[in-house]
C-alpha positions as CSV (number, residue, x, y, z in Angstrom):
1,X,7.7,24.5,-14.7
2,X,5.8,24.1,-17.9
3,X,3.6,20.9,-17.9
4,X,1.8,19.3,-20.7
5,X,-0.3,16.5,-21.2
6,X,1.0,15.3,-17.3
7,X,-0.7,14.7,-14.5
8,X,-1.2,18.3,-13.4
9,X,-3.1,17.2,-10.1
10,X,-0.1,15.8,-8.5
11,X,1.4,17.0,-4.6
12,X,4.8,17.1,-6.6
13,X,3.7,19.2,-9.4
14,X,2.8,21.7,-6.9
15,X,-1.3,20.8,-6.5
16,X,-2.7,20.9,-3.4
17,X,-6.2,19.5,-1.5
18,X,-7.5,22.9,-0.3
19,X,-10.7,21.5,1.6
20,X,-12.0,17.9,2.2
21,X,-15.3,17.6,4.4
22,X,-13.8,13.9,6.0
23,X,-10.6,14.1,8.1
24,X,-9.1,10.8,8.5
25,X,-5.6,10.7,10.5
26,X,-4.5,7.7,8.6
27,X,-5.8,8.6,5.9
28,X,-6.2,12.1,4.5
29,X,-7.3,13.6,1.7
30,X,-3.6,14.6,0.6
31,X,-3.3,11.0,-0.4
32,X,-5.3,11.4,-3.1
33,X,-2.9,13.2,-5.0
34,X,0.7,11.8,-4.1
35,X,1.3,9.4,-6.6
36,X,1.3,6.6,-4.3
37,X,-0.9,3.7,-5.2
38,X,-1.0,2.1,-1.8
39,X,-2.7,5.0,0.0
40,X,-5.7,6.6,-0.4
41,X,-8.6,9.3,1.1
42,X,-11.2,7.5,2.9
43,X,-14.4,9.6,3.7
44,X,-15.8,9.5,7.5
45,X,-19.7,8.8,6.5
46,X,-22.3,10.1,5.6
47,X,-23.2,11.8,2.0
48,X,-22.5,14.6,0.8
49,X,-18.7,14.1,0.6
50,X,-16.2,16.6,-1.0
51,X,-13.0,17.6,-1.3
52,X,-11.0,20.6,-3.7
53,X,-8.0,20.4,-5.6
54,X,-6.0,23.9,-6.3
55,X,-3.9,23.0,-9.0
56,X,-0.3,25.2,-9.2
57,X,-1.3,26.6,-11.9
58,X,-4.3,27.3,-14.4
59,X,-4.4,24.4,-16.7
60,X,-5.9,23.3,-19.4
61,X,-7.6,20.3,-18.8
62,X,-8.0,16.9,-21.5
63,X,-8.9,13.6,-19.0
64,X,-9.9,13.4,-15.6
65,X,-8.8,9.5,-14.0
66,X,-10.4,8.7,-11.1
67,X,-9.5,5.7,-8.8
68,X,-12.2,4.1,-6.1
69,X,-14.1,2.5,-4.2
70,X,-17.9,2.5,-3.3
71,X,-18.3,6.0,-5.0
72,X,-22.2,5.5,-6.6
73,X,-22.2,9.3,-8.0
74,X,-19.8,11.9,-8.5
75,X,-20.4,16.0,-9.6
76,X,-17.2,18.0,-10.6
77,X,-17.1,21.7,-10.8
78,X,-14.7,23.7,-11.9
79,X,-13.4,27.5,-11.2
80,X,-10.9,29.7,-13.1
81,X,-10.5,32.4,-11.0
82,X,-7.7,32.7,-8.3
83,X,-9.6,32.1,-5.1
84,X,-12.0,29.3,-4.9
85,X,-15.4,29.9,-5.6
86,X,-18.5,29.9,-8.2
87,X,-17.7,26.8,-9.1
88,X,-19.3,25.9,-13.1
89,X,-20.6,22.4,-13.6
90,X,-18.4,20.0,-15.4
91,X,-19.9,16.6,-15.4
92,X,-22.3,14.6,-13.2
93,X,-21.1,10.9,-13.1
94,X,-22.8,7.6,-12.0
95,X,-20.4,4.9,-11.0
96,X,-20.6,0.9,-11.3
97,X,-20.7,-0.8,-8.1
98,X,-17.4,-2.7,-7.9
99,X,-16.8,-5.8,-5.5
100,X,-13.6,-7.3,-5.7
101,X,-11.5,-4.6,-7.4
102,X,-11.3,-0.5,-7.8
103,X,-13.6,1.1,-9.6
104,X,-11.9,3.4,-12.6
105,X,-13.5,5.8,-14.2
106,X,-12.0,8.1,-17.1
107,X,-13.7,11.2,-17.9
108,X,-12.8,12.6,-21.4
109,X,-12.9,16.5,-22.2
110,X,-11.9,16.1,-26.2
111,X,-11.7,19.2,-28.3
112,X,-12.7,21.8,-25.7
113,X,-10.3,24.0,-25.5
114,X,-12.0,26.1,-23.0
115,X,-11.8,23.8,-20.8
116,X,-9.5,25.3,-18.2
117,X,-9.4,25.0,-14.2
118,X,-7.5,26.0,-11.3
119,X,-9.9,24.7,-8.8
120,X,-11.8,21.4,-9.2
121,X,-14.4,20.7,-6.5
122,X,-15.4,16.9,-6.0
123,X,-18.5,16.5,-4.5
124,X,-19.4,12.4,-3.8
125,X,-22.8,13.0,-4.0
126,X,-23.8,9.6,-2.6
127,X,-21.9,5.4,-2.4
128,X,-22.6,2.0,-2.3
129,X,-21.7,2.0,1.5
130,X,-21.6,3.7,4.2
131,X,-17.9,4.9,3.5
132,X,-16.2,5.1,0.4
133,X,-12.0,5.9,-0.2
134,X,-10.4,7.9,-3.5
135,X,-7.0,5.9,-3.9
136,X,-5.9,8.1,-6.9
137,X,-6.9,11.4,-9.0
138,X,-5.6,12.0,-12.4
139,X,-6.1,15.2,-14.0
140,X,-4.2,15.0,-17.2
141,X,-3.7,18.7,-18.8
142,X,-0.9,21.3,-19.7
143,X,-0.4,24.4,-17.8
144,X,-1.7,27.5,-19.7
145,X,-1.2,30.6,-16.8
146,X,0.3,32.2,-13.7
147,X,-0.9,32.7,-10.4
148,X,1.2,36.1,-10.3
């Protein structure tokens, strides 16, 4: 299946969480990614956090939604190559504390075309609390290869 401009990151577009260092029976990390906005990751404490999404296929990558809480900063890494591993730094980002509501953040890649992924490593580098949960992950791209 040929996606473009979707939400490439999705359990039903054939992404999956290959590693998540928190392991919550209620909640695990696969809820990050199923479309559902009632559920949602929640880490187990303490900082370093992360977690890697192996998308189905290598994609070409445009915006990057992320949906929170507590998160205070956030590095993402991406790899091209079929197995995980040397990741490349993407972005380094420093979130607003939020209170009553979510915090959203949108991470715009315009006009790099280079920018392509198959694995994107999520490292919650440190929060506002002790825990902190990832109720949704966007990443909004196209398909561009095979894993053949």
């Amino acid at each position: 299946m040929q996606l473009k401009n979707q939400n490439v990151a999705l359990l039903s577009n054939g992404a999956e969480i290959v590693l998540a260092t928190s392991s919550d029976e209620q909640h695990p990390a696969e809820f990050i990614i199923d479309g559902k906005p009632q559920t949602f990751w929640m880490t187990t404490g303490l900082y370093p956090q992360e977690f890697v999404v192996r998308l189905e296929k290598p994609s070409r990558i445009s915006k990057i939604i992320i949906s929170s809480h507590s998160i205070k900063q956030l590095l993402i890494e991406k790899s091209s190559r079929t197995e995980p591993g040397e990741y490349e730094f993407l972005i380094s980002k420093d979130f607003k504390p939020s209170e009553a509501h979510l915090q959203e953040e949108e991470i715009i890649f315009n006009g790099n075309s280079e920018l392509t992924a198959f694995y994107l490593r999520f490292i919650i580098k440190s929060g506002f609390d002790h825990f902190c949960s990832l109720h949704s992950l966007s990443i909004i791209g196209e398909h561009i290869g095979n894993t053949d």
